[in-house]
C-alpha positions as CSV (number, residue, x, y, z in Angstrom):
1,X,-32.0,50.3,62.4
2,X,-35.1,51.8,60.7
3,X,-37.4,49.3,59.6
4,X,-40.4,49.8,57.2
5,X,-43.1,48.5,56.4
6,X,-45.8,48.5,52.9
7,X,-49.1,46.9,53.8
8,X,-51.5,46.7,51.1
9,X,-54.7,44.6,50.7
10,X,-54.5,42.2,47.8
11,X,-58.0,43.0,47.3
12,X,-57.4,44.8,43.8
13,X,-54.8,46.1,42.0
14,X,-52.3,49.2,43.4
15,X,-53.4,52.2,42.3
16,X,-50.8,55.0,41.9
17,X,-51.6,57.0,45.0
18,X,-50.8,53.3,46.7
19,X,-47.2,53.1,44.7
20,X,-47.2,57.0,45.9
21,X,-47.3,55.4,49.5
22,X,-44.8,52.8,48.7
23,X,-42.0,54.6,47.1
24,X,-42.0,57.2,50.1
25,X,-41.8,54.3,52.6
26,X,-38.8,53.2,50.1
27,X,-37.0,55.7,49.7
28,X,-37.3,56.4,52.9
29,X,-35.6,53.3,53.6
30,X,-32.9,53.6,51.0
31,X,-32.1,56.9,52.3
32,X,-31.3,55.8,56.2
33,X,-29.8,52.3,55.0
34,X,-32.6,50.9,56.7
35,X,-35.3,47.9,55.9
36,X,-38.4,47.8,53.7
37,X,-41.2,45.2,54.6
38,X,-43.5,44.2,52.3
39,X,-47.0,43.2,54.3
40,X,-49.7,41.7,52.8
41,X,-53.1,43.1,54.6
42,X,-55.4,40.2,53.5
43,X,-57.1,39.1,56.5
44,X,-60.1,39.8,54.3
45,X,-60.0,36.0,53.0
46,X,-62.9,35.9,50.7
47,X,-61.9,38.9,49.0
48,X,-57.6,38.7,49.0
49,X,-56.7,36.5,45.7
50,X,-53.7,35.5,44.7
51,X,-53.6,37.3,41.3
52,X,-53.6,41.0,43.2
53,X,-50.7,39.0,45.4
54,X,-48.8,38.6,42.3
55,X,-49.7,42.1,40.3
56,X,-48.6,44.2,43.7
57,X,-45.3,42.0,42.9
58,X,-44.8,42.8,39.7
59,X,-45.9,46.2,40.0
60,X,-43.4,46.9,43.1
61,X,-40.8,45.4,40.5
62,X,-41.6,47.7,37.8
63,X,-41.0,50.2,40.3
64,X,-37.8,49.1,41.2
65,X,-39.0,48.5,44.9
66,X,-37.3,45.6,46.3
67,X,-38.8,44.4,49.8
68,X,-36.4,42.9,52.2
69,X,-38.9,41.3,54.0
70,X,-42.0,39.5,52.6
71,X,-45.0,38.5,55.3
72,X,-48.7,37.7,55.3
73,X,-51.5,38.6,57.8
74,X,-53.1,35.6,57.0
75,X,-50.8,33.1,58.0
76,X,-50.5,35.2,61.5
77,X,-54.1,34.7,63.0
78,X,-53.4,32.6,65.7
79,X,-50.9,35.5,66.9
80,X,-53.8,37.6,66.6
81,X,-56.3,35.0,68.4
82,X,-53.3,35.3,71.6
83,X,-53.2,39.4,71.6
84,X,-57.5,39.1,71.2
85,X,-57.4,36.9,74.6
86,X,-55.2,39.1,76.7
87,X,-57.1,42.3,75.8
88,X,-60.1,40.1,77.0
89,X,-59.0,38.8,80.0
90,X,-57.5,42.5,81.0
91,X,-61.1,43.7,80.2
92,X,-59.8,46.1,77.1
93,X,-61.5,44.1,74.8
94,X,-65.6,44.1,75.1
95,X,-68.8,42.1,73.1
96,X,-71.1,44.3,71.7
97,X,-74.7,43.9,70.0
98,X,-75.5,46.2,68.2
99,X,-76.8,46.0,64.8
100,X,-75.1,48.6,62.3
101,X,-79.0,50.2,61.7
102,X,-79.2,50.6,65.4
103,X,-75.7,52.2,65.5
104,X,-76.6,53.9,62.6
105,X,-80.1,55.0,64.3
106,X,-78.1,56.3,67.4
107,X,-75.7,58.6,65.4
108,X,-78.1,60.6,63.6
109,X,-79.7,61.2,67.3
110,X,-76.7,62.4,68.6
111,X,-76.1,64.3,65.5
112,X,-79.7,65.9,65.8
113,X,-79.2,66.8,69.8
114,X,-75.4,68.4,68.4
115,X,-73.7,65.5,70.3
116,X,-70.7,64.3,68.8
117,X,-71.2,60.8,67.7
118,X,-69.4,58.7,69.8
119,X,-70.2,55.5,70.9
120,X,-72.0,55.5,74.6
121,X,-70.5,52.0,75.7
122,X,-73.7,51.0,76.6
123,X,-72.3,47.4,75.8
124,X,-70.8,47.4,79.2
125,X,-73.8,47.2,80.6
126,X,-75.1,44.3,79.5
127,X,-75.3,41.4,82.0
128,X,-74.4,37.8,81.3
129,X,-78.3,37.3,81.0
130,X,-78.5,39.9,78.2
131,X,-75.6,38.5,76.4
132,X,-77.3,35.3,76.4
133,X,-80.8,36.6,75.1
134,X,-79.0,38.2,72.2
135,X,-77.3,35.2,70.7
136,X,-80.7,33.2,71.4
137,X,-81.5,35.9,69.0
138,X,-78.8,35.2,66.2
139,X,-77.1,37.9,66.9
140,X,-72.8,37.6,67.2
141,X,-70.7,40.6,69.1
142,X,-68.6,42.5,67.3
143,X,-65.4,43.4,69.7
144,X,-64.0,46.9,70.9
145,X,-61.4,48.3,72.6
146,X,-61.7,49.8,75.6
147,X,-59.8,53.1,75.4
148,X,-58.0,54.9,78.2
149,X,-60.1,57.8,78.3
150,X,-61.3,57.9,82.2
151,X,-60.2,57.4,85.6
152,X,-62.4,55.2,87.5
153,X,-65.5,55.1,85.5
154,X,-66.0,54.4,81.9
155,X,-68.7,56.1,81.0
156,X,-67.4,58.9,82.4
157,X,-65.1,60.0,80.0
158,X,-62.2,62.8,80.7
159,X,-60.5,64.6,78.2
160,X,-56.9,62.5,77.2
161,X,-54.6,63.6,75.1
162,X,-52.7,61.5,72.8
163,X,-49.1,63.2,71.3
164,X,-47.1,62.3,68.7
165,X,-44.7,64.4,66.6
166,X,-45.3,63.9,63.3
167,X,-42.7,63.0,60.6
168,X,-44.3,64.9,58.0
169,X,-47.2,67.1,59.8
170,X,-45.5,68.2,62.9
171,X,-46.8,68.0,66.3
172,X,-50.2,66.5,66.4
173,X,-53.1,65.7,68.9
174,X,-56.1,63.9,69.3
175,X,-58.5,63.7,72.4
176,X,-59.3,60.2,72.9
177,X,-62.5,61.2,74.9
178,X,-63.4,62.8,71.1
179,X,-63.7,59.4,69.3
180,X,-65.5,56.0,70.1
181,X,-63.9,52.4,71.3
182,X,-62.8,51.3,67.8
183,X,-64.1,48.1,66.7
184,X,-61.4,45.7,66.5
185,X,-63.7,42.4,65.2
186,X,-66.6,41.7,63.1
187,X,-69.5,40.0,64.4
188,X,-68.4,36.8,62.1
189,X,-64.7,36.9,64.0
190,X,-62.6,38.5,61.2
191,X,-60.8,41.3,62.1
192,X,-60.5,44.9,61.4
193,X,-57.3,46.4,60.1
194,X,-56.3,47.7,63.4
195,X,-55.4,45.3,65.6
196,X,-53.6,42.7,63.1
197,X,-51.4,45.9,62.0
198,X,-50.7,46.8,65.3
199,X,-49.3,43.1,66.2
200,X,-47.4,43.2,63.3
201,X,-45.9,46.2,63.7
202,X,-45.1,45.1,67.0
203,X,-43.4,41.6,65.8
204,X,-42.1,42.9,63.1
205,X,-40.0,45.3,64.8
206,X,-41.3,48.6,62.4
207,X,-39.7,51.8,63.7
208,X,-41.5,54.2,61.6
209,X,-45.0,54.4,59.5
210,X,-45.3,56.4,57.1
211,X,-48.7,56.2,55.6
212,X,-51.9,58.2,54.3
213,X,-53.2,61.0,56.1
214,X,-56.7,59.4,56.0
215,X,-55.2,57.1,58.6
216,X,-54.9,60.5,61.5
217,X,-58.0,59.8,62.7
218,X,-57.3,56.5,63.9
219,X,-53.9,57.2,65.3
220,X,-54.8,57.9,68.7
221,X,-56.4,54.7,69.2
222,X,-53.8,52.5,67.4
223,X,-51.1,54.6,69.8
224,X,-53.1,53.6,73.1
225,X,-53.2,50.3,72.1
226,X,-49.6,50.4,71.1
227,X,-49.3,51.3,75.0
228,X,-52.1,48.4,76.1
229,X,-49.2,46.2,74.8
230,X,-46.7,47.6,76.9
231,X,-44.8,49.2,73.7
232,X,-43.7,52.4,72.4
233,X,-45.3,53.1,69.4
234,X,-43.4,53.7,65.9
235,X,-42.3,56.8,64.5
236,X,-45.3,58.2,62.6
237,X,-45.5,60.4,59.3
238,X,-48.9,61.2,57.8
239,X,-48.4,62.3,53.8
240,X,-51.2,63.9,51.8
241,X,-53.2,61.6,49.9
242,X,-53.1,61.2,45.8
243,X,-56.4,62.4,44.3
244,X,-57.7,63.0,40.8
245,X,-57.6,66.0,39.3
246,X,-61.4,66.6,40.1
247,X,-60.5,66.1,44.0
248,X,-62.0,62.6,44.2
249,X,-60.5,59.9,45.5
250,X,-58.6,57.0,44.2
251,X,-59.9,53.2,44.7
252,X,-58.5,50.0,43.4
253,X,-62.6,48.5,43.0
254,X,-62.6,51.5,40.3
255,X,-59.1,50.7,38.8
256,X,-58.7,54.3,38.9
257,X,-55.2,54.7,37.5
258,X,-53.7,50.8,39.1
259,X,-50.3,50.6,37.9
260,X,-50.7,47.7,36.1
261,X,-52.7,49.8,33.6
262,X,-50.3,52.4,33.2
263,X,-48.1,49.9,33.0
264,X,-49.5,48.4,29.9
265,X,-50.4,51.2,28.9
266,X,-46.5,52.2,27.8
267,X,-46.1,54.8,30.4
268,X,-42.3,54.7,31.9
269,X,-41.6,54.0,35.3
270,X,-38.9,56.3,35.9
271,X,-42.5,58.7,35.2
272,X,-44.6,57.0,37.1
273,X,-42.3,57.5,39.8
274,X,-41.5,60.7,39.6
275,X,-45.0,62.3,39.6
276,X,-46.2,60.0,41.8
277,X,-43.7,61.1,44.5
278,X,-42.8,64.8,43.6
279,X,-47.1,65.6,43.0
280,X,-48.0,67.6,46.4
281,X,-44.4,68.8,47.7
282,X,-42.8,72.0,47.1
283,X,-40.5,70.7,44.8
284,X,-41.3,71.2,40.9
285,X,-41.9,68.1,39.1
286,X,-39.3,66.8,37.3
287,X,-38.7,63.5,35.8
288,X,-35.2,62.3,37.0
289,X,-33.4,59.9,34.6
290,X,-33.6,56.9,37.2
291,X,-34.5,56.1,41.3
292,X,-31.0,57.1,42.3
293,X,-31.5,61.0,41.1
294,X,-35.3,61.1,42.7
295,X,-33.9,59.7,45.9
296,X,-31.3,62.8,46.1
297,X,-34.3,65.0,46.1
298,X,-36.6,63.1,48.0
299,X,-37.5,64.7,51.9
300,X,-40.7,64.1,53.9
301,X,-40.2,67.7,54.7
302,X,-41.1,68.7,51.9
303,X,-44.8,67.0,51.5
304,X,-47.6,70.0,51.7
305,X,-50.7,70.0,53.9
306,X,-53.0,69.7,51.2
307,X,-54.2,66.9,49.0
308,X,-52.2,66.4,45.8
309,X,-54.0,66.3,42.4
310,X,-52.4,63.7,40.0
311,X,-53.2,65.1,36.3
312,X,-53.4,62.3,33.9
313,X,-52.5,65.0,31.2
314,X,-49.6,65.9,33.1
315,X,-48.1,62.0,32.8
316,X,-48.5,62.1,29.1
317,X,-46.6,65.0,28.7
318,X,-44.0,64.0,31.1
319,X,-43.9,60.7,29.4
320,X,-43.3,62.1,26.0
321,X,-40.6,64.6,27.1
322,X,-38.8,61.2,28.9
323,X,-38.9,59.2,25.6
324,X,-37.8,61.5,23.4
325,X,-34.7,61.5,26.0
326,X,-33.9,57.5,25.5
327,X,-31.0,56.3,23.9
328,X,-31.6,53.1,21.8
329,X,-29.5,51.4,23.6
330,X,-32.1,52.3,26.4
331,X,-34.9,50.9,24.4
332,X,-32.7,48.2,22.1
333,X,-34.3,45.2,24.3
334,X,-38.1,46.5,24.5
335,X,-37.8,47.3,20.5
336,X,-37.1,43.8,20.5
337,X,-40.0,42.9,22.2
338,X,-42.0,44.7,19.9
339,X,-40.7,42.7,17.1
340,X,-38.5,46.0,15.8
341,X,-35.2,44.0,14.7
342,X,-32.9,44.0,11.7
343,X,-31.2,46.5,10.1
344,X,-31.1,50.2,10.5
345,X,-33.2,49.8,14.0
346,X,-30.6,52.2,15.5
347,X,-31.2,55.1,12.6
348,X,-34.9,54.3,12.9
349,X,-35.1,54.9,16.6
350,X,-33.4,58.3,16.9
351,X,-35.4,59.3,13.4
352,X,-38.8,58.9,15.5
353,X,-38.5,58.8,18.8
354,X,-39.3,63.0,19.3
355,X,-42.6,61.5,17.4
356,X,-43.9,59.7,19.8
357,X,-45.6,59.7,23.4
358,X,-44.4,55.9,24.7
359,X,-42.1,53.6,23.2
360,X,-44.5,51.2,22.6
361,X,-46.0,53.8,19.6
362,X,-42.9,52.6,18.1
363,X,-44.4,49.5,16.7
364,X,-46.6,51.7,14.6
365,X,-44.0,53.7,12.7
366,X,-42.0,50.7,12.3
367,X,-44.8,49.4,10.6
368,X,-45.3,52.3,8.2
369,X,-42.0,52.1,7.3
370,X,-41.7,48.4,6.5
371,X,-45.4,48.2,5.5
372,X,-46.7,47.3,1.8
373,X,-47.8,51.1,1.3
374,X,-47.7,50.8,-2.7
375,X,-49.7,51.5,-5.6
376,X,-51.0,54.8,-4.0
377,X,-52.8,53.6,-1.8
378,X,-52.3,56.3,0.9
379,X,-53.4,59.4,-1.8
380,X,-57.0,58.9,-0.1
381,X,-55.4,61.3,2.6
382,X,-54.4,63.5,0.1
383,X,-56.4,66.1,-1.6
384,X,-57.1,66.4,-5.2
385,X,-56.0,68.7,-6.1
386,X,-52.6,67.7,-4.4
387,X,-52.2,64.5,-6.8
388,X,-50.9,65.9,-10.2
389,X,-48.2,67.8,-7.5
390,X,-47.1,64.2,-5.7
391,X,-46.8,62.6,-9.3
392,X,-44.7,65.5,-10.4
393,X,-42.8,65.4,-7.3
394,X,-40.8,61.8,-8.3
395,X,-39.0,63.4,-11.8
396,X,-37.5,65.8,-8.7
397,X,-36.4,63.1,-6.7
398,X,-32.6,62.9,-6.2
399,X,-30.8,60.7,-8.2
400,X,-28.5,58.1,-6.0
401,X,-29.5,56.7,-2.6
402,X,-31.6,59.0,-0.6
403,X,-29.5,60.7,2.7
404,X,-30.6,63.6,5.1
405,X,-29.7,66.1,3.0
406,X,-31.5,64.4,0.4
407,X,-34.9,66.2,1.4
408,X,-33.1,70.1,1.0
409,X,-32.3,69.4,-2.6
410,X,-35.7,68.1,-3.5
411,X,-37.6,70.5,-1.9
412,X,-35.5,73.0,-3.5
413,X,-36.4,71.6,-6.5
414,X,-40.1,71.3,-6.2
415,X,-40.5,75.1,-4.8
416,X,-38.7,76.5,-8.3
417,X,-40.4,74.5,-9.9
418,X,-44.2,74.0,-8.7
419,X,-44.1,77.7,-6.4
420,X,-45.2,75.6,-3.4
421,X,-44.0,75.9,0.2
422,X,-44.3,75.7,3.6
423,X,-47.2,72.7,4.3
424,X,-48.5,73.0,0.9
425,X,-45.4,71.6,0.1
426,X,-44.1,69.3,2.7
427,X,-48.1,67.8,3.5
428,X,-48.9,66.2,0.6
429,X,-45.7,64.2,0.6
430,X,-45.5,63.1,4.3
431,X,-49.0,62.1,3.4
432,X,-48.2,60.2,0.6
433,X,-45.3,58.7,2.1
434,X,-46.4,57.4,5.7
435,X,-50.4,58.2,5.5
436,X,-49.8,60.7,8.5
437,X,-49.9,64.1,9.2
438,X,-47.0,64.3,11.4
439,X,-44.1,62.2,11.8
440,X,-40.2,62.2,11.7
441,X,-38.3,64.8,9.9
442,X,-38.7,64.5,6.1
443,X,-34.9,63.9,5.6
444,X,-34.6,61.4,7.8
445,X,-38.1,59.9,6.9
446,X,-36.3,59.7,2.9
447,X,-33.2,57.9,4.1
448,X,-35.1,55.4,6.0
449,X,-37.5,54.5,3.3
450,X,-34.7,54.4,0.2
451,X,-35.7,55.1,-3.2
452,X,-37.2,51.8,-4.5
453,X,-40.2,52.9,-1.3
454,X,-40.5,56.3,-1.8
455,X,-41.2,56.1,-5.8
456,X,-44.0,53.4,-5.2
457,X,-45.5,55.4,-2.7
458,X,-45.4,58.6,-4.4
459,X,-47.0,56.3,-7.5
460,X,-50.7,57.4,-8.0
């Protein structure tokens, strides 16, 4: 059975190029009737808090991502402390002393001589004595893998090819006599990503990982120590990467677009969703009316090469056209929320809903509406020379209880009699009447206000 997995740090919120990540493992899932794991990456203990525990909850909810597994990488370290001890006593793991200045100092040397900067294992060197002299000296070994890329000797490297076919990028390569031993733990014994998701992988029984294309680069080493372990390796995809539209990079320190904003925010997650996942494939984007629809169109195959720009414009727009799309009894429960109850709720929704960009901006006509607008107080949007036209428009007014076609017969009226039409007509009235320059249609605006509102507001 295919088994998934989601592995973010609860370091910060998830941004959307993270829920981009975690609706195609998802769907994914819910296309092969297979299992979604939800992994929590904090090994990082200072940094992981609860609260980014919870919000990736909540978020995942909102996006109607269900996991069917939950697990935490911090409750696992002693698993990782047994894998850490085998790669030791098998030599595959090895102390090294570096400083990150001297590491740094060696790189830009290579770099200078055109060497690629790879790491020279001079760590292996070091005898017992040595080892000793540098802890005398305060300094702690960090710890790196040993890679597979020689026969007999390890510093003399051979090229060695590592395959995989990729899920989304097609056959792919690296040369693991190309990159340097990865360091697997810190010189204050916390680990790196890789070897804690590699256990886990392993435990957890993950068949395929589909993940970021930032993470290529490291594939080769994760596969050969995948193969250290005596275990195929899952199923890989590589998918591009979510940027903004200026090409830079999302990050959860910056909060650049978390979901939990643009959840607040009133953006719709059927939206969210939709742009998230369909942004950098060569499908058009188009926001399907709920998961089910998306999933019928979602393919891996279909995920370009290239980095995808997410265009915050683009999400508004989108949003809008999804609104103005919602029936009220798709809203009826979130109006509530929003303290929109009572009577003609129904009539009010489908009178301004192609008014608005979220559903949330229904609050604020509901509050025009209902609002004390009396006395004239609006006419400061209106111009002077507009106000002798507003007063004379109420002895035009329809008699009876204002309808939709209330509005024809008035404006009728008000163009034989005044010459006015157009905006110079309908303006000063919407103006006078909700204080806003655009709005719901005029007849419908009439028969939601009744008489008794209109007159006073029309009052100078």
């Amino acid at each position: 059975m295919i088994k998934v997995r989601f592995a973010p740090s609860p370091t910060g919120y998830i941004h959307i190029g993270n829920a981009r990540i975690a609706l195609f493992n998802w769907l994914y899932a819910q296309a092969c009737n297979g299992t979604f794991v939800l992994r929590y990456d904090d090994t990082d203990v200072e940094r992981s808090k609860q609260e980014y525990i919870d919000g990736i909850m909540v978020d995942l909810e909102w996006l109607s991502i269900r996991p069917d597994e939950i697990h935490y990488q911090s409750k696992r370290f002693s698993r990782y402390n047994e894998v850490t001890e085998t790669l030791k006593q098998r030599g595959l793991l090895y102390p090294c002393y570096e400083t990150a200045e001297e590491l740094n100092r060696r790189r830009k040397i290579q770099l200078s001589r055109k060497l690629p900067p790879v790491y020279n294992r001079d760590a292996l060197k070091l005898t017992q004595e040595d080892k000793r002299n540098f802890e005398s000296q305060g300094r702690k070994p960090h710890w790196r893998f040993l890679l597979p890329n020689f026969e007999n000797d390890p510093f003399q490297t051979k090229r060695t090819e590592i395959h995989w076919d990729d899920l989304v990028k097609g056959k792919q390569l690296i040369d693991l006599a190309s990159i340097s031993d990865p360091v697997l733990i810190r010189e204050d014994g916390s680990y790196l990503y890789t070897l804690p998701s590699v256990v886990d992988d392993i435990d957890m029984a993950i068949t395929h990982v589909i993940r970021g294309d930032d993470h290529i680069t490291n594939t080769g080493a994760q596969i050969a120590i995948f193969k250290a372990l005596g275990v195929k390796p899952p199923t890989l995809g590589h998918i591009n990467l979510l940027t903004t539209i200026s090409g830079k990079g999302l990050s959860k320190r910056n909060n650049d677009l978390s979901v939990r904003s643009l959840r607040q925010e009133g953006y719709e997650s059927m939206v969210v969703q939709c742009l998230s996942v369909l942004t950098g494939t060569s499908q058009n984007v188009q926001i399907y009316p709920n998961q089910a629809a998306l999933l019928e169109h979602f393919d891996l195959q279909n995920t370009s090469k290239s980095a995808a720009k997410f265009d915050s414009v683009d999400l508004l727009s989108l949003n809008s056209h999804f609104v103005h799309e919602l029936t009220y009894e798709d809203v009826k429960e979130r109006l509530e929320k929003l303290s929109i109850d009572g009577e003609k709720v129904e009539e009010f929704w489908n009178a301004i809903r192609n008014n608005i960009d979220k559903v949330n901006d229904a609050a604020l006509w509901w509050t025009i509406i209902h609002g004390d607008m009396h006395d004239g107080q609006n006419f400061k949007a209106i111009s002077p020379e507009d106000h002798a036209f507003v007063r004379q428009s109420i002895d035009l007014l329809p008699k009876g209880v204002l309808n939709n076609e209330s509005w024809q017969v008035w404006a009728t009226a008000l163009k034989e009699k005044t010459g006015r039409k157009g905006k110079a007509l309908f303006m000063p009235l919407r103006q006078a009447l909700t204080g806003m320059e655009y709005g719901p249609e005029m007849g419908k605006l009439l028969q939601l206000l009744g008489r008794e509102k209109v007159v006073n507001r029309l009052t100078v």
